[in-house]
N, C-alpha and C positions, 0 to 999 in steps of 0.2 A: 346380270347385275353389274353398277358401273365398279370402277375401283371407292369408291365412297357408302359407306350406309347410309339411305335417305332414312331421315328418321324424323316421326312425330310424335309432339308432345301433349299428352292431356293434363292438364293443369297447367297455374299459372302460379300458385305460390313462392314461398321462398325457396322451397328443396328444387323446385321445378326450374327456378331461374338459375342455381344454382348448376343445374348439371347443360342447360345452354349453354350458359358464359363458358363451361367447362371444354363445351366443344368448337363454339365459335371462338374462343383464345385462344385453339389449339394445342389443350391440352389433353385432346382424345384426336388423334389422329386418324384418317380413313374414316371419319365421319362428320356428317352434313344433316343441322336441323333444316327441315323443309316444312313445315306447320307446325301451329298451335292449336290447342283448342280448348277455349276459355270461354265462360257464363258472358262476360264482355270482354270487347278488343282492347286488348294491353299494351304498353308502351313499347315489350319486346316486337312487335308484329312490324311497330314501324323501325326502331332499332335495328334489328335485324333484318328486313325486308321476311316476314315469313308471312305464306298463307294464315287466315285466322278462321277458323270455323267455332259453331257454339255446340256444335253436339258429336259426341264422341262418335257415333257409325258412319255419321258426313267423312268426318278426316282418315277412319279404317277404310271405308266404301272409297276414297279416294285413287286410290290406285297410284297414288304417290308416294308410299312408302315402304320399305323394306322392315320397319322396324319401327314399335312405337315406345313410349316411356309414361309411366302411369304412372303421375306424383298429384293423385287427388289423397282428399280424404278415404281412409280406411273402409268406412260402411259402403264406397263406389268400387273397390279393389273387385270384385270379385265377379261385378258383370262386365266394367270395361276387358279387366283382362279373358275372362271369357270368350268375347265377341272379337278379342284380338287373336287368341290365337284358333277361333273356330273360322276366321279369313286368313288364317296360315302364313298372320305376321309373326316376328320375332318378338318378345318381350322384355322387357326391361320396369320391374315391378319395385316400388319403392317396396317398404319394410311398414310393417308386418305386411305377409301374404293375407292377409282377411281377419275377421272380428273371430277369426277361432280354428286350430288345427281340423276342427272337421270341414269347414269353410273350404281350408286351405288344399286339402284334399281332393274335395270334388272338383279342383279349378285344375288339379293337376292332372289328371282323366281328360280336358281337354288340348293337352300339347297332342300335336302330332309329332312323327318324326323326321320331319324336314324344318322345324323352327326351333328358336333356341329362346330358355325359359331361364331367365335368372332374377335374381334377387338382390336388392341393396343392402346385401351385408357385409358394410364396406370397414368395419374395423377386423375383418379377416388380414389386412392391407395391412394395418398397424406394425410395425417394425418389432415394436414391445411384443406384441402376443404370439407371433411369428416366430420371435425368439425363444419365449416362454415353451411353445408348440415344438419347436427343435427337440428341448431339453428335455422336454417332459418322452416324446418319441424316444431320444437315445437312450432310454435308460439308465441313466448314470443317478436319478432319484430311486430305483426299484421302483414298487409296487408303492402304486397309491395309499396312504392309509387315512389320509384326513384334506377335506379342501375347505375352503373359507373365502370367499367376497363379500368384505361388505365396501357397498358401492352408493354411498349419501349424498355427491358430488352433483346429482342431477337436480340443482334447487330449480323451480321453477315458482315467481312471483303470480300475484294473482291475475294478472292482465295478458298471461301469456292465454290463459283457457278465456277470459272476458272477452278477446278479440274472435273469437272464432265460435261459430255457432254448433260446431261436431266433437269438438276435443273433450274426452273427460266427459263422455255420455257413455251406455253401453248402447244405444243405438246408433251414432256417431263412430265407435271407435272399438267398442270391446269389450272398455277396460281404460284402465289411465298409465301408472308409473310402468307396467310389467310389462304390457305391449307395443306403450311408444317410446319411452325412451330405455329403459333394461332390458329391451329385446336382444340388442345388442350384446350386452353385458352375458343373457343366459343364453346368447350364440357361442360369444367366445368360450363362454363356460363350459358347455357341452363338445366343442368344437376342440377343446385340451384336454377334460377333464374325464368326459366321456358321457355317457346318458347315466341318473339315477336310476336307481330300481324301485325307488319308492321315497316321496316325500312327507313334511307336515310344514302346514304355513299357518301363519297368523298376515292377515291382510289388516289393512286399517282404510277405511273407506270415509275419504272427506276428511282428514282428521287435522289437516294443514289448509285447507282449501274450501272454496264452497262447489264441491263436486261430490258425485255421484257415486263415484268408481277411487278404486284404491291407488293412495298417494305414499304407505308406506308396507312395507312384508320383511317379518322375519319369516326362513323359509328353512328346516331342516332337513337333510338329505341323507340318503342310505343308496351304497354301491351295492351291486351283484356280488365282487369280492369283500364284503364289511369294512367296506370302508364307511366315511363318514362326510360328512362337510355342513356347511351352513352357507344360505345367500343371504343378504341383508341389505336395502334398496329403500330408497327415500326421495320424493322431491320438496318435502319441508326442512331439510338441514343446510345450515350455510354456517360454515364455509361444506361441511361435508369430509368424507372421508374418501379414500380411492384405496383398499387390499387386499391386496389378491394372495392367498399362502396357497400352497401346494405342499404338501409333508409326504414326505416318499421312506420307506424302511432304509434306503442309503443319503438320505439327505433330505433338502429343503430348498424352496422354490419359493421367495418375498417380494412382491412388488412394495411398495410403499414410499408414497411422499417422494413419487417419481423417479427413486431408485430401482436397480433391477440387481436381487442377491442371492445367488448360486451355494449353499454350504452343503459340502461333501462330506459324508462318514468315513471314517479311516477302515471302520468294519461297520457290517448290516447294525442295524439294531437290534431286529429280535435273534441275529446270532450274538449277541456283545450279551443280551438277556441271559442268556442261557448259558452262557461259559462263563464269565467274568465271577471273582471269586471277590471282586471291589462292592461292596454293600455301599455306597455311593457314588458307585463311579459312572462313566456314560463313556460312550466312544468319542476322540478325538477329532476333530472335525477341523476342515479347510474355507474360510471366507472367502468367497469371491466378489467384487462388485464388476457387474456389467454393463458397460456403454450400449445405452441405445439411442444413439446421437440424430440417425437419420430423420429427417420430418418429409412427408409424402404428405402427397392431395389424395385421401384415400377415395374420396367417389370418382375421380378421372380415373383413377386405374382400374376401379371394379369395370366402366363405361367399356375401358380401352380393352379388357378383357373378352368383353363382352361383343366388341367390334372384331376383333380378333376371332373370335369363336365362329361368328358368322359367316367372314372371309378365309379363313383358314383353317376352320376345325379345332383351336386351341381347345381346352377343356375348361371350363367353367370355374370360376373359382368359389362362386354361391352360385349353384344350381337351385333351381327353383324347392325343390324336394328338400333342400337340406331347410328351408327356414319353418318347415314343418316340427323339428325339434324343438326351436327355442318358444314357438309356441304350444307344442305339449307341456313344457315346463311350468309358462307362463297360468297357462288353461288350470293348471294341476294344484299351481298353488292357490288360485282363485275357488276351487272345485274342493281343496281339504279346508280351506278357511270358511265356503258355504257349510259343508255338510261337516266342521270339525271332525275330522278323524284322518289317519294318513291315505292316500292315493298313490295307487302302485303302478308302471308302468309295465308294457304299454299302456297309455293313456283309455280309458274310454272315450274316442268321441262324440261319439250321439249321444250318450250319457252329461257332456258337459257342457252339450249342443242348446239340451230341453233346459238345464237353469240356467243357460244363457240368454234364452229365447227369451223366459218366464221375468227377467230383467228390461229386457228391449221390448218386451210389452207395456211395461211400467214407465219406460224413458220415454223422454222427448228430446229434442235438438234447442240448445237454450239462444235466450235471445242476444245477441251479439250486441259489444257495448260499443258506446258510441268514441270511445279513448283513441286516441293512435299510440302504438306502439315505436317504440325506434327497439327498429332493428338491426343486430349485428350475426349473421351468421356464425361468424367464427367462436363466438361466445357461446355457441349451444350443445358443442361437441366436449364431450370430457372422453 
């Protein structure tokens, strides 16, 4: 291999142009796009000077690359990346891993072990959550006893799903708010908070939109230790909300309205219960606010990561395997909202496979409108 990853890309969208630009600006070092391959030749092919092919096995069967990057639509995730790592490429898989953790599964069976398999779960990156993920590890909150996001922030207008003929189908996609854009959100969630043991959700399907699949979930949650929490997601709110709490027996953990706020107990709480002789009293507490000033290009460092792992062994910071959680989460809350009643993990997934299916029977791929969009990338990431 040279000192460079050759790398090709399936897709042309905006996530796809996106993580180009990322490497031809040089902001993913040690690597080099060498093809595209897109339905038709794109303006990047002359841009860039890159091979263009129309069908994904042409540009794998190529023998040009070390590495490819799969930023199609979801309902294509699972045989591109297939056929990518069963020719013993590297992969580089946009988000979600497939239309469902059982999906996502069977695709994991084909890594071998000389390619490297990750995932764009790239608010791992996030300076905030990173922080958040410290504190919560050092134990200076105790023991989990309550978590809570509600996360309303993802509005989407009706012409973002108009323009595209897969979004916002369950043959297309899945699913709508939980799997494309809160994937993220129940990454980070599980990725601090830890996995539930058992949830109940309320989904609302179409309820802002003229779609298919669910655009709002209240989601209640139950830990292994009794703990508690709630997730609460929407892409019909604007302005929206963005907060994250964390409630620990020694303290509390606030994101909110872009601050980051640390309050420490002077003593435990359920020991303050149990001694304090004060019939109103609470334990003492310390306010901290925390700077989280740093701003990162969170997909160039997942990339660079990922370029990194293949030349030198780094360790993965989304391995493929891990985006298998945030879609049990996702799968679980759609699966207590079908069959109302709570959903306990581990997940069943063949179980959420067959009313998955029993959906994508019933769906079709709608018809794309004739609008154009103006697009701003940076406007889509909360």
């Amino acid at each position: 291999m040279t000192n460079n990853v050759k790398i090709g890309v399936v897709g042309a969208g905006n996530i796809a142009k996106q993580h180009i630009e990322n490497i031809v600006n040089m902001h993913v070092l040690s690597a080099e796009i060498v093809a595209i391959c897109s339905r038709t030749k794109t303006d990047l092919c002359s841009k860039y000077d890159l091979t263009h092919f129309t069908d994904y096995k042409s540009l794998i069967d190529s023998a040009e690359l070390d590495a490819v990057i799969i930023a199609t639509p979801t309902m294509s995730h699972f045989e591109i990346a297939k056929y990518a790592l069963q020719n013993n490429l590297h992969v580089m898989l946009e988000k979600p891993m497939g239309l469902s953790s059982y999906e996502g599964e069977l695709l994991i069976d084909y890594q071998t072990e000389n390619s490297k398999f990750a995932l764009m779960l790239n608010q791992r990156t996030d300076p905030l959550f990173i922080k958040m993920k410290e504190i919560v590890e050092s134990g200076v909150l105790g023991e989990i006893q309550r978590t809570h996001w509600t996360m309303t922030n993802w509005f989407r207008p009706e012409i973002y799903f108009q323009v595209s003929d897969w979004r916002a189908t369950w043959k297309g996609e899945g699913g709508g708010l939980l799997v494309n854009q809160a994937i993220h959100n129940l990454d980070v969630f599980q990725w601090i908070c830890g996995m539930p043991s058992e949830l109940h959700s309320f989904c609302e399907f179409g309820k802002y939109h003229d779609i298919e699949v669910e655009d709002e979930v209240t989601a209640f949650l139950r830990y292994q230790n009794g703990a508690t929490g709630m997730f609460v997601g929407s892409t019909g709110e604007s302005p929206g909300v963005n907060r994250f709490d964390i409630i620990g027996d020694l303290g509390s953990l606030l994101f909110d309205s872009g601050k980051l706020t640390l309050i420490t107990n002077s003593q435990s709480t359920s020991a303050f219960n149990q001694q304090t002789n004060d019939m109103f009293g609470m334990p003492s507490s310390i306010q901290t606010q925390i700077e989280i000033n740093k701003s990162v290009n969170q997909h160039a460092l997942v990339m660079t990561n990922f370029v990194n792992a293949i030349l030198d062994g780094e360790p993965l910071l989304a391995p493929a395997i891990d985006g298998l959680a945030s879609l049990d989460i996702a799968n679980a809350m759609l699966l207590s909202s079908w069959k109302n009643q709570s959903v306990n993990f581990p997940l069943a997934r063949r179980e959420y496979q067959t009313y998955l299916d029993e959906r994508i029977k019933q769906s079709s791929l709608r018809r794309k409108s004739s609008r154009q969009a103006n697009v701003d990338m940076s406007a889509s990431y909360r």
